[in-house]
PAVO-757340 format. One record per residue (C-alpha): residue in one letter; x negated, y, z. Coordinates in Angstrom, 3 decimals, decimal comma. Layout:
// PAVO-757340
R type       px       py       pz
R    A        X        Y        Z
...
END
This chain:
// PAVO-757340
R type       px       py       pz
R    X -110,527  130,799   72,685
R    X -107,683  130,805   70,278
R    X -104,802  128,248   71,054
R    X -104,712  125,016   68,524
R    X -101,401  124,312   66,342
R    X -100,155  121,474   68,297
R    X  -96,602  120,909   68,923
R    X  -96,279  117,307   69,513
R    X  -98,382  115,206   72,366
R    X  -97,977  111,457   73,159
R    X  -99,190  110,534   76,296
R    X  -99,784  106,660   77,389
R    X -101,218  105,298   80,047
R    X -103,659  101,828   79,961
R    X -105,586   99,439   81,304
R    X -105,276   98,739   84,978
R    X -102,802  100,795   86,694
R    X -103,742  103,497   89,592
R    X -101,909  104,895   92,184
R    X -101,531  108,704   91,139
R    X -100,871  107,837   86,598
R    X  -97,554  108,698   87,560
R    X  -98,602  112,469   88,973
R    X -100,577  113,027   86,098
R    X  -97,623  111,844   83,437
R    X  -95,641  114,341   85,280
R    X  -97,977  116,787   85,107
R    X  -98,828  116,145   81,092
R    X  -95,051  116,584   80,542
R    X  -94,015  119,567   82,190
R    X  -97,214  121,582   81,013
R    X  -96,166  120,668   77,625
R    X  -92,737  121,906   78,338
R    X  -94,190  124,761   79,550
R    X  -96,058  125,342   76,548
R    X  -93,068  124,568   74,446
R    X  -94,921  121,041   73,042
R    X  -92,702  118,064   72,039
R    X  -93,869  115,324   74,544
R    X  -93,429  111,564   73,414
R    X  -94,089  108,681   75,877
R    X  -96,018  105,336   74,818
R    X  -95,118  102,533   76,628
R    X  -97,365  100,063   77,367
R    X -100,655  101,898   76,136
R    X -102,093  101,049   73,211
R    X -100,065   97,824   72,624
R    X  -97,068  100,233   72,909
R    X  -98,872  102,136   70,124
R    X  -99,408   99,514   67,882
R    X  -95,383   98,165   68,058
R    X  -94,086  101,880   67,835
R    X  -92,730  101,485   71,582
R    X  -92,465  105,757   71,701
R    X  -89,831  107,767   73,405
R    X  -89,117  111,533   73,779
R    X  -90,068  112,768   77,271
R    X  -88,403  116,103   78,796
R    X  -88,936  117,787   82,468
R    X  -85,863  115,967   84,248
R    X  -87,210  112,142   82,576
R    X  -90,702  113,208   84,506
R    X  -88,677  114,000   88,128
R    X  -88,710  112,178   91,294
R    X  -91,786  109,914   90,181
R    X  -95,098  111,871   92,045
R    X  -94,939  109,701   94,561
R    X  -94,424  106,505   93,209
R    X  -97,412  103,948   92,846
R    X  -97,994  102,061   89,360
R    X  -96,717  103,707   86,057
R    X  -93,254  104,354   84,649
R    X  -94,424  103,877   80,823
R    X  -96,115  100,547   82,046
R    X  -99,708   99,685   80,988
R    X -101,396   96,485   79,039
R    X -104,759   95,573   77,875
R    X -104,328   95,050   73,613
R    X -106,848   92,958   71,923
R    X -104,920   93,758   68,569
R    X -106,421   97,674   69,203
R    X -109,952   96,336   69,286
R    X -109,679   95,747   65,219
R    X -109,224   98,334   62,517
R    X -105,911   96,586   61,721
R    X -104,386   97,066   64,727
R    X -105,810  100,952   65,224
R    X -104,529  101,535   61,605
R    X -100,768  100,486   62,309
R    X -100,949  102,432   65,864
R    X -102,143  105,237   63,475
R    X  -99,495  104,980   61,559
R    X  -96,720  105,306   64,538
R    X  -98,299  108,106   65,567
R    X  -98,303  110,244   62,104
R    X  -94,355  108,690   61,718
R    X  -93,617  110,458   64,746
R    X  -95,614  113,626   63,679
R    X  -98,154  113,373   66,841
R    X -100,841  115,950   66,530
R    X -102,726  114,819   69,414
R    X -102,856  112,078   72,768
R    X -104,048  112,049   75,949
R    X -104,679  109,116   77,389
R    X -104,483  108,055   81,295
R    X -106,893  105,722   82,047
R    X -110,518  104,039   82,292
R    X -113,904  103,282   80,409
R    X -111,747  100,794   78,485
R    X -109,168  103,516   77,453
R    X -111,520  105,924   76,479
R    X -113,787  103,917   74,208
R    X -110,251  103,006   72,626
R    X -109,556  106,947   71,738
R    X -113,338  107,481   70,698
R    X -113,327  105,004   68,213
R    X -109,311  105,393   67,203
R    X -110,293  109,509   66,980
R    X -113,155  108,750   64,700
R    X -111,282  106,531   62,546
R    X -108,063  108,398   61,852
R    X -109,025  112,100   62,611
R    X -106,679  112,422   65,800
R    X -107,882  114,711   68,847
R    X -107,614  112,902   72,290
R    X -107,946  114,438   76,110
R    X -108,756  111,738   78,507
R    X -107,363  111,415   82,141
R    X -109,794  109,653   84,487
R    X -107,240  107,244   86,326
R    X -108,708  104,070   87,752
R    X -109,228  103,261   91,405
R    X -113,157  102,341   90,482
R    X -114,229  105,754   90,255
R    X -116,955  104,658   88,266
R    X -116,264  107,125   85,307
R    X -118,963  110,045   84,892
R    X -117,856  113,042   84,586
R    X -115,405  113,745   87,546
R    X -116,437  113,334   91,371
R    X -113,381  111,218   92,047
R    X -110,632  109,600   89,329
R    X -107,276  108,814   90,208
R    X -106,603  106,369   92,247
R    X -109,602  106,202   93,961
R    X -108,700  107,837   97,258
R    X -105,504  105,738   97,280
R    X -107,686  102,375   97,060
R    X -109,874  103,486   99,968
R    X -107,196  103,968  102,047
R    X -105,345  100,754  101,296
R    X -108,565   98,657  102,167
R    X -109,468  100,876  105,288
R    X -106,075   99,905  106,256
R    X -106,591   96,466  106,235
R    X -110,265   96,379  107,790
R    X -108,890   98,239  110,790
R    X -106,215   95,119  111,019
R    X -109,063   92,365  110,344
R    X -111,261   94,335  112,684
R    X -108,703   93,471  115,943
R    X -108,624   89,534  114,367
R    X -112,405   89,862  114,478
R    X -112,617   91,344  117,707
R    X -110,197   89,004  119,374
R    X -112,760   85,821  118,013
R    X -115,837   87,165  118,165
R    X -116,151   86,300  114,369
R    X -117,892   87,466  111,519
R    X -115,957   88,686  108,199
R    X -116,914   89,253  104,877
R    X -114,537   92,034  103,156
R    X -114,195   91,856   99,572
R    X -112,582   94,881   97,957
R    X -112,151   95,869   94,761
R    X -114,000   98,003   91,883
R    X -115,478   96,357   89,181
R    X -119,091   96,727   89,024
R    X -119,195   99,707   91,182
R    X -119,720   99,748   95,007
R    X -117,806  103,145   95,477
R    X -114,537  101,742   97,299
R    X -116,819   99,624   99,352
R    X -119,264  102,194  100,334
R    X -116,201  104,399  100,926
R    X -114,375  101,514  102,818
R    X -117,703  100,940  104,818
R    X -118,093  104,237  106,032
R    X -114,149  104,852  107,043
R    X -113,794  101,856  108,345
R    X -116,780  102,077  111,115
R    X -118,212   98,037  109,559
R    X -120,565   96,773  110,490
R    X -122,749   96,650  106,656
R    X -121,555   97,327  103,398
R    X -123,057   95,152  100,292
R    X -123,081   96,961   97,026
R    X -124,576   95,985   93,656
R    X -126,216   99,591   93,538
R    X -128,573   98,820   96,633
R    X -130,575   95,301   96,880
R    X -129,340   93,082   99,363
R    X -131,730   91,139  101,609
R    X -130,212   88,720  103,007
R    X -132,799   87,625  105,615
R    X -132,752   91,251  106,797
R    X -128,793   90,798  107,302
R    X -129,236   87,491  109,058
R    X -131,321   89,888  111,312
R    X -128,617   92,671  111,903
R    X -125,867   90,286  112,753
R    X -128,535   88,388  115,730
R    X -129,414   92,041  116,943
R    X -125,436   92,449  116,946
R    X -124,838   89,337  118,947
R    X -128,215   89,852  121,186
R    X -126,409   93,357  122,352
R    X -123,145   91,978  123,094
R    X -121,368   93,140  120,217
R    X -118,334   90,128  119,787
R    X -117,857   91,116  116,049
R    X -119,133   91,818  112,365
R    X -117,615   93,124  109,726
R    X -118,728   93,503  106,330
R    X -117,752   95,371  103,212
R    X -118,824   93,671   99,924
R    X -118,095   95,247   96,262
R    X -116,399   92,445   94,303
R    X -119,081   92,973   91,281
R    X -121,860   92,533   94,079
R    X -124,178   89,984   91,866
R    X -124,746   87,312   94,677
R    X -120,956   86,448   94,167
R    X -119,027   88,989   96,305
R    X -117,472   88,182   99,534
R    X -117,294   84,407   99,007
R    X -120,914   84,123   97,423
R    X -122,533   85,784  100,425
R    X -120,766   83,744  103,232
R    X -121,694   80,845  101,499
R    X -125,547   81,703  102,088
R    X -125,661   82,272  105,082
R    X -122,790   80,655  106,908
R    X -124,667   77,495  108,037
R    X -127,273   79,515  110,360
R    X -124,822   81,630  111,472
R    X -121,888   79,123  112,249
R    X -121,433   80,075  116,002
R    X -119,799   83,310  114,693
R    X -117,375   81,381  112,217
R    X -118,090   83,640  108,974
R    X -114,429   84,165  107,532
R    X -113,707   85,490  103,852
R    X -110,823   88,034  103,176
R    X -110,399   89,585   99,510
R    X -108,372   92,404   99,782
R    X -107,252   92,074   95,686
R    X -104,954   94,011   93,906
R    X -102,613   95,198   96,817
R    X -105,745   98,061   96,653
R    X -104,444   99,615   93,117
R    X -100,188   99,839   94,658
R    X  -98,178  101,902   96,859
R    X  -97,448  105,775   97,161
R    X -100,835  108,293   95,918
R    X -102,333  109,890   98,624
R    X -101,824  113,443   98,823
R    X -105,538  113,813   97,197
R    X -104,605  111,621   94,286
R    X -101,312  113,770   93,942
R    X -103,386  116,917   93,798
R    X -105,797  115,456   91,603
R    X -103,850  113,571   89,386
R    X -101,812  117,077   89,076
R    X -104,537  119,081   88,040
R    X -105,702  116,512   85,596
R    X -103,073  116,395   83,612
R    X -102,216  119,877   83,390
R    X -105,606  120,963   82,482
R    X -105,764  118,072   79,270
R    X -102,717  119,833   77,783
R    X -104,071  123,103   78,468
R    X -107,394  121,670   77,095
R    X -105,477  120,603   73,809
R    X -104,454  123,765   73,320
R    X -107,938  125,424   73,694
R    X -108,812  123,459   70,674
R    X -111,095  120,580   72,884
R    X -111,179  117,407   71,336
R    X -112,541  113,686   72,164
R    X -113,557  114,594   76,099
R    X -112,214  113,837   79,329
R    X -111,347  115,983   82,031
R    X -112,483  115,963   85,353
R    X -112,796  117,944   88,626
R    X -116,863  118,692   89,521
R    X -117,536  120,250   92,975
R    X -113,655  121,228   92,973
R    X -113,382  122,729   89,414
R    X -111,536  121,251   86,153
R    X -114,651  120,502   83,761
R    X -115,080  118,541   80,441
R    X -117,335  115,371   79,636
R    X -117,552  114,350   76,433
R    X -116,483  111,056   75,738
R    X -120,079  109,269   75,016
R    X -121,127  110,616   78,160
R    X -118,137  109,341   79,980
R    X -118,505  106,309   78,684
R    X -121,757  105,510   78,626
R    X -123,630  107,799   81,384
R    X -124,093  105,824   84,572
R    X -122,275  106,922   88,223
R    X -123,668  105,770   90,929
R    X -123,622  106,685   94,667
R    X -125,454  109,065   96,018
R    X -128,584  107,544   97,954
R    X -127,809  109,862  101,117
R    X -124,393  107,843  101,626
R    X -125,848  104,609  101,403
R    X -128,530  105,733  103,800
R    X -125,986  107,409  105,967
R    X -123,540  103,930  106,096
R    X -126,710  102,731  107,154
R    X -127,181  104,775  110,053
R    X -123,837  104,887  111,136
R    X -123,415  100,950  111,164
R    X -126,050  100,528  114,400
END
């Protein structure tokens, strides 16, 4: 394929931050070098667009930040982006600056953004799946995501001793959205005792059941792994239901939160986040357009943007059946 005419990139990142943006801006930047592209950063996504919040990036500004959690250019959610005013003056910051294409690091959020700002003004964007959900299709894993897992599967192994210690029952909230990937993930790492996901029905009368058959056997402790978008209310919603028949195990709440989306990348969202964002620029160049990158059963592949957006990504019914196995 013949390389496009494309000498300056901006590169942003947006929406909620993931551990491993920072990997992937390094990687956008020094690719471009490489390639001999003009690389300008946007600071605070598409917010930083719309205020003309750009600066020039080069190799050494990119150095020293793999391993930090968060991102350097910052990130914001913009309601001014959502109308055609506000896409029309980020439009016209990017043709001031001469920018012949974007990729974006980021989420379902970001890349509706690009699909629509694309459409409207007739720039080409590469998306770069980072967000600790992984609920993007497209990509087996997005940025972030490995990071998240082992933030909460940190923290279950310290409530597990707690639980152990007080022969108590805890409910685990963790995050990701309306997906129940970091808590089937977190389930399964973590050794708990269920995991409650809004992609599998939850019967509560048949949980009741598991945690008497627990305490029948002699096991002192429960501990549960519930998706925050679980529709019975997450964590909270669920202890409230049953907590009054099983109040001689003291049900106990913990939400994990947003300490899940800081600290250092994992070494697998370093890799990933690296080969991300060194495949969109080489993507640009290849004269792709309006699709996302992601890695599929270990190789760099493109999704459009509809189906990124809009295709649904759920977990495979073996691991759900196999947390279930592993959890008696």
């Amino acid at each position: 394929m013949e390389r496009k005419d494309i000498r300056r990139i901006a590169v942003f990142t947006s929406g909620g931050d993931a551990p491993g943006m920072n990997a992937a801006l390094r990687a956008v930047v020094r690719t471009a070098a490489w390639n001999k592209l003009h690389v300008y950063g946007i600071e605070r996504g598409y917010e930083g667009m719309i205020d003309g919040h750009f600066k020039r990036l080069e190799r050494r500004d990119v150095a020293n930040i793999i391993q930090r959690g968060g991102t350097v250019l910052r990130t914001a959610r913009s309601m001014r982006f959502m109308t055609p005013e506000g896409r029309a003056m980020a439009a016209d910051h990017l043709r001031a600056y001469d920018i012949d294409a974007c990729i974006a690091i980021g989420g379902n959020g970001t890349f509706t953004g690009a699909k629509i700002f694309s459409e409207e003004h007739g720039i080409p964007f590469i998306g770069v799946p980072g967000t600790i959900d992984n609920d993007l299709y497209g990509t087996d894993y997005t940025i972030g995501f490995d990071t998240a897992v082992n933030t909460a599967i940190e923290a279950v192994d310290k409530i597990r001793d707690t639980a152990d210690s007080h022969n108590r029952l805890f409910f685990v909230e963790v995050m990701g959205r309306h997906s129940g990937y970091i808590a089937l993930y977190t389930a399964i790492g973590s050794g708990a005792s269920s995991v409650l996901i809004p992609e599998a029905e939850t019967d509560l009368e048949e949980l009741k059941a598991v945690f008497r058959k627990n305490k029948a056997r002699g096991k002192l402790f429960s501990v549960v792994i519930v998706a925050e978008g679980h529709p019975m209310g997450g964590a909270a919603g669920i202890a409230a239901q049953i907590k009054d028949e099983l109040a001689s195990m003291e049900p106990k709440v913990t939400v994990i939160g947003h300490m899940q989306r800081g600290g250092a990348p994992t070494a697998a969202d370093r890799m990933l986040a690296s080969r991300l964002g060194h495949a969109a620029v080489n993507r640009l160049l290849l004269g792709e357009e309006n699709v996302a990158v992601g890695v599929i059963s270990n190789e760099v592949e493109t999704t459009s943007f509809d189906d990124a957006i809009h295709k649904e990504k759920k977990p495979k019914s073996s691991l759900i059946e196999m947390a279930s196995i592993l959890s008696i």
